[in-house]
VOZA-162468 format. One record per atom (N, C-alpha, C): residue in three letters; atom name; residue number from 1; x, y, z. Coordinates in steps of 0.2 Angstrom, whole numbers, plus 2048, in hexadecimal, padded with zeros to 3 digits. Layout:
BEGIN
r/a/k/u/v/w
ALA/CA/NUM/X/Y/Z
...
END
This chain:
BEGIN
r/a/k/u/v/w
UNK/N/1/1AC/833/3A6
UNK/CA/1/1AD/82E/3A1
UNK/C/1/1B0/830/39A
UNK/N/2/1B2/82E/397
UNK/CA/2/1B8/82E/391
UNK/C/2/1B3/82E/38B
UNK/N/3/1B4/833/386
UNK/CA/3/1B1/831/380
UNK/C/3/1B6/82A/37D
UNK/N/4/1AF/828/37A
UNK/CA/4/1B0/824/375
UNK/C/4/1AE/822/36D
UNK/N/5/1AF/820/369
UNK/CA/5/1AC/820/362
UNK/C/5/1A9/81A/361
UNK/N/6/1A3/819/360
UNK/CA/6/19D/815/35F
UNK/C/6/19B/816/356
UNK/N/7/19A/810/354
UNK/CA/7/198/80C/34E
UNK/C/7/192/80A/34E
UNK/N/8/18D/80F/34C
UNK/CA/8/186/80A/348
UNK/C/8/185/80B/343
UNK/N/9/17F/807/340
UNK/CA/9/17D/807/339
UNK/C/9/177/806/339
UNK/N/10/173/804/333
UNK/CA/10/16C/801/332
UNK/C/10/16D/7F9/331
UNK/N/11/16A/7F5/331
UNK/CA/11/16A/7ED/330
UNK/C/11/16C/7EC/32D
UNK/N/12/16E/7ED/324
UNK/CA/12/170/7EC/321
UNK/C/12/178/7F0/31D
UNK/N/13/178/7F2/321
UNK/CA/13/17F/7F6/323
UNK/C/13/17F/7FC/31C
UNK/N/14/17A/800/31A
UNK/CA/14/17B/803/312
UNK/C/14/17C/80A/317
UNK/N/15/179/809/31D
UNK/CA/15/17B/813/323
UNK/C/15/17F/810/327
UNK/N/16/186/813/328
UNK/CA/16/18A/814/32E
UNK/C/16/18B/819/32F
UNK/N/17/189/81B/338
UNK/CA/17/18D/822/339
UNK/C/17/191/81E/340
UNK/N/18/194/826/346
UNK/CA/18/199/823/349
UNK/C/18/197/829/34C
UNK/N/19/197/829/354
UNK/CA/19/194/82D/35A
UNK/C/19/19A/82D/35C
UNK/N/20/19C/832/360
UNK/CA/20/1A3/832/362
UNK/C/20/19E/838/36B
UNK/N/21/19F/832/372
UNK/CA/21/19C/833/375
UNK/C/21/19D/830/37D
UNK/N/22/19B/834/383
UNK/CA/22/19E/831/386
UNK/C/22/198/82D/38A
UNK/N/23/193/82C/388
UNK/CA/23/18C/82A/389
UNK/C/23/18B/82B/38F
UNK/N/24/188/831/392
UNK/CA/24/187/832/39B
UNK/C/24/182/830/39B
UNK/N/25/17D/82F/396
UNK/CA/25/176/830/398
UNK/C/25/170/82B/390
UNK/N/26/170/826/392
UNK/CA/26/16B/820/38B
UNK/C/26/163/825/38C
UNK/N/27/161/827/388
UNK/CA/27/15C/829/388
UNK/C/27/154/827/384
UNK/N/28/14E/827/386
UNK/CA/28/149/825/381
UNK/C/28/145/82B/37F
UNK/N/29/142/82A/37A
UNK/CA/29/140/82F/376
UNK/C/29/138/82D/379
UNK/N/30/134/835/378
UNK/CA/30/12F/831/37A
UNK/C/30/12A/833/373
UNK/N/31/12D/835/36E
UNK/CA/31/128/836/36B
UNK/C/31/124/82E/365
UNK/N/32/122/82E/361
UNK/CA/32/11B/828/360
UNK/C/32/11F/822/35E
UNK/N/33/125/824/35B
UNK/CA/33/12A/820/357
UNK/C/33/12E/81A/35B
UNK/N/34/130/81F/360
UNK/CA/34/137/81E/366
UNK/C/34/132/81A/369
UNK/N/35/12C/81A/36C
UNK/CA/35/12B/818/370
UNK/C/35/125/812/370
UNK/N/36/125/80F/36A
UNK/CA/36/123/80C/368
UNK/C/36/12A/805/365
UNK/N/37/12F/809/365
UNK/CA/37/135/804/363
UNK/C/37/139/802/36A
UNK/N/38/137/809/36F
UNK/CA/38/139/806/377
UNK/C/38/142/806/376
UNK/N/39/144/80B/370
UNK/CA/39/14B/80D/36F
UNK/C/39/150/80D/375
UNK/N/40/155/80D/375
UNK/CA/40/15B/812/379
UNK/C/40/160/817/374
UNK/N/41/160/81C/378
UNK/CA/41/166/820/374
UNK/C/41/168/825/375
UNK/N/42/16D/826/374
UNK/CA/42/172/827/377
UNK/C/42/173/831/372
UNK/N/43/172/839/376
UNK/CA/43/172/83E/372
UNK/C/43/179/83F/370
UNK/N/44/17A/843/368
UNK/CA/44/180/845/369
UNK/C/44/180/84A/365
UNK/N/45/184/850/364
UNK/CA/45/185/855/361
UNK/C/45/185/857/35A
UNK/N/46/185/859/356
UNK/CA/46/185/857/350
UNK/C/46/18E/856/34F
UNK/N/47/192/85B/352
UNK/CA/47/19A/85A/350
UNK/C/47/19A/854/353
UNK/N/48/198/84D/356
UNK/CA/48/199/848/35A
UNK/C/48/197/842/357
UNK/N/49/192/845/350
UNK/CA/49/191/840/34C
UNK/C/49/194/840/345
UNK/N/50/194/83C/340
UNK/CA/50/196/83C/33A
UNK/C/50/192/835/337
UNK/N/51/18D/836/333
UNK/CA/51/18B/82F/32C
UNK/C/51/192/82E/32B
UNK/N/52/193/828/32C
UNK/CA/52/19A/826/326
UNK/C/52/197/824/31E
UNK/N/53/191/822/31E
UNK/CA/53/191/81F/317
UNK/C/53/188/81E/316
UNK/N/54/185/81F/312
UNK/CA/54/17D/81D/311
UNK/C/54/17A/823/311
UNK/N/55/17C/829/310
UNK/CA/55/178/82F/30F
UNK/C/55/171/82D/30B
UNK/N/56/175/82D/304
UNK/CA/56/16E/82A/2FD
UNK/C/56/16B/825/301
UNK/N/57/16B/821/306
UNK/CA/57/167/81D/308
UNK/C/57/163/81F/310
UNK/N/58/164/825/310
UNK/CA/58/15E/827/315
UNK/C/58/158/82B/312
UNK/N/59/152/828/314
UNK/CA/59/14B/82C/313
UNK/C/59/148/82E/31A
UNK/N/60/147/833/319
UNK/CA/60/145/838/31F
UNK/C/60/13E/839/31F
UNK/N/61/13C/837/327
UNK/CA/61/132/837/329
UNK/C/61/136/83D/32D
UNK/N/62/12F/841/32D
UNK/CA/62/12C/846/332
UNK/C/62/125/846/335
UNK/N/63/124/848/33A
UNK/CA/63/11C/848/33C
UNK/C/63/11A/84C/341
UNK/N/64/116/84D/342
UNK/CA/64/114/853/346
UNK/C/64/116/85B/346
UNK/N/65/119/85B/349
UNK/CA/65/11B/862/348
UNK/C/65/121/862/341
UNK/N/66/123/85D/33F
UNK/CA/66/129/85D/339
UNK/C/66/12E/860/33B
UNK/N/67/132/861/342
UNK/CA/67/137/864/343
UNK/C/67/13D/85F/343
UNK/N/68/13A/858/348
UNK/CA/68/140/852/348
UNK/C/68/140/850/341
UNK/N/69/147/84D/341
UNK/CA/69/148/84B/339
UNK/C/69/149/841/33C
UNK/N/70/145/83E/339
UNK/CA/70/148/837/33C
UNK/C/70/14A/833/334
UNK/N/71/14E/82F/335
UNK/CA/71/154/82D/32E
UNK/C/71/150/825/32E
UNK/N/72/151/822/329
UNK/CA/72/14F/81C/32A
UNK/C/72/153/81A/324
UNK/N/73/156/814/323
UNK/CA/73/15B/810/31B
UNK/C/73/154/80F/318
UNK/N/74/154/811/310
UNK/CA/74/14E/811/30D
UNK/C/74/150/807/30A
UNK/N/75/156/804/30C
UNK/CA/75/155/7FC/309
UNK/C/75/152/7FA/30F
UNK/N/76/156/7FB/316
UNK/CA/76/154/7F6/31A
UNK/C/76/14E/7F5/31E
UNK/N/77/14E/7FD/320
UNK/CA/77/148/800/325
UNK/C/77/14B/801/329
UNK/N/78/150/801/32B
UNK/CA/78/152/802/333
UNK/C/78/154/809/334
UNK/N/79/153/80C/33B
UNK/CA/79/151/813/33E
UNK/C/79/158/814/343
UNK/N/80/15C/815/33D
UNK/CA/80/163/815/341
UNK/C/80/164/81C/347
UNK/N/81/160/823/341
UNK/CA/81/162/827/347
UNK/C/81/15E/82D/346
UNK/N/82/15D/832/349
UNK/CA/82/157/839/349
UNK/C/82/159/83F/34B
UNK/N/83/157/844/349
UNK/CA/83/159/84B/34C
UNK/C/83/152/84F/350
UNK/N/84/153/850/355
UNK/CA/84/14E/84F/35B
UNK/C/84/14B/855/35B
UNK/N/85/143/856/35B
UNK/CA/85/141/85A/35A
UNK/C/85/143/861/35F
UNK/N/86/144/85F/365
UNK/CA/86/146/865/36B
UNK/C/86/14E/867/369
UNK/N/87/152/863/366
UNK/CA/87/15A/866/367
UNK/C/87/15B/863/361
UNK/N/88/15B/867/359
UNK/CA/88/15A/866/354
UNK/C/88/163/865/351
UNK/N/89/167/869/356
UNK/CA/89/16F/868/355
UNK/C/89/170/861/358
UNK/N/90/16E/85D/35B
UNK/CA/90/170/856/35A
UNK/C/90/16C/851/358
UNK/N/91/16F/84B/359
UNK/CA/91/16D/844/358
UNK/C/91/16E/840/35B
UNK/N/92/168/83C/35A
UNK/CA/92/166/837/360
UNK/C/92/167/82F/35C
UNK/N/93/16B/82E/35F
UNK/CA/93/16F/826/35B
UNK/C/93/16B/822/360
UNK/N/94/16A/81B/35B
UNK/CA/94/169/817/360
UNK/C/94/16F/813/361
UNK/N/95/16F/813/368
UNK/CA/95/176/810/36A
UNK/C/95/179/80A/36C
UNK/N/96/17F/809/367
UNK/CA/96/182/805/366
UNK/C/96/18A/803/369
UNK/N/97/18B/7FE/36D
UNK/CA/97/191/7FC/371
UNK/C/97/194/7F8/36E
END
């Protein structure tokens, strides 16, 4: 399959980044968070991803071990995207078509 560039954001659109991916494989997180919101998402690299816009608007939880970093828009609440505690060179977007 072809790579592609994929747009998401938070609700209220103050975070946009952009996945550039060829989506093999939708994945769920099993940790308290993910699994709990019953996510899909899609990994990607760090060179594959780019925030366009809303840095000053992410606050970062940690838990457990504080190794995964999870982002959440401190207006909206929404949990656009995480860097995973086992493969801390990527991210895990939630995937957006």
């Amino acid at each position: 399959m072809q790579e592609k560039e994929y747009l998401g954001s938070c609700h209220c659109g103050n975070v946009q980044f952009k996945v550039v991916t060829d989506a093999p494989e939708l994945t769920t997180c099993d940790c308290s968070i993910c699994i709990r919101k019953n996510a899909l998402m899609v990994k990607v690299h760090e060179s594959k991803f780019q925030l366009i816009k809303g840095e000053g608007s992410l606050t970062e939880y940690q838990f457990h071990t504080k190794i995964a970093r999870h982002f959440f828009c401190n207006v909206c609440g929404i949990y656009p995207f995480h860097r995973k505690r086992v493969s801390p060179a990527f991210s895990a977007s939630m995937f957006i078509a």
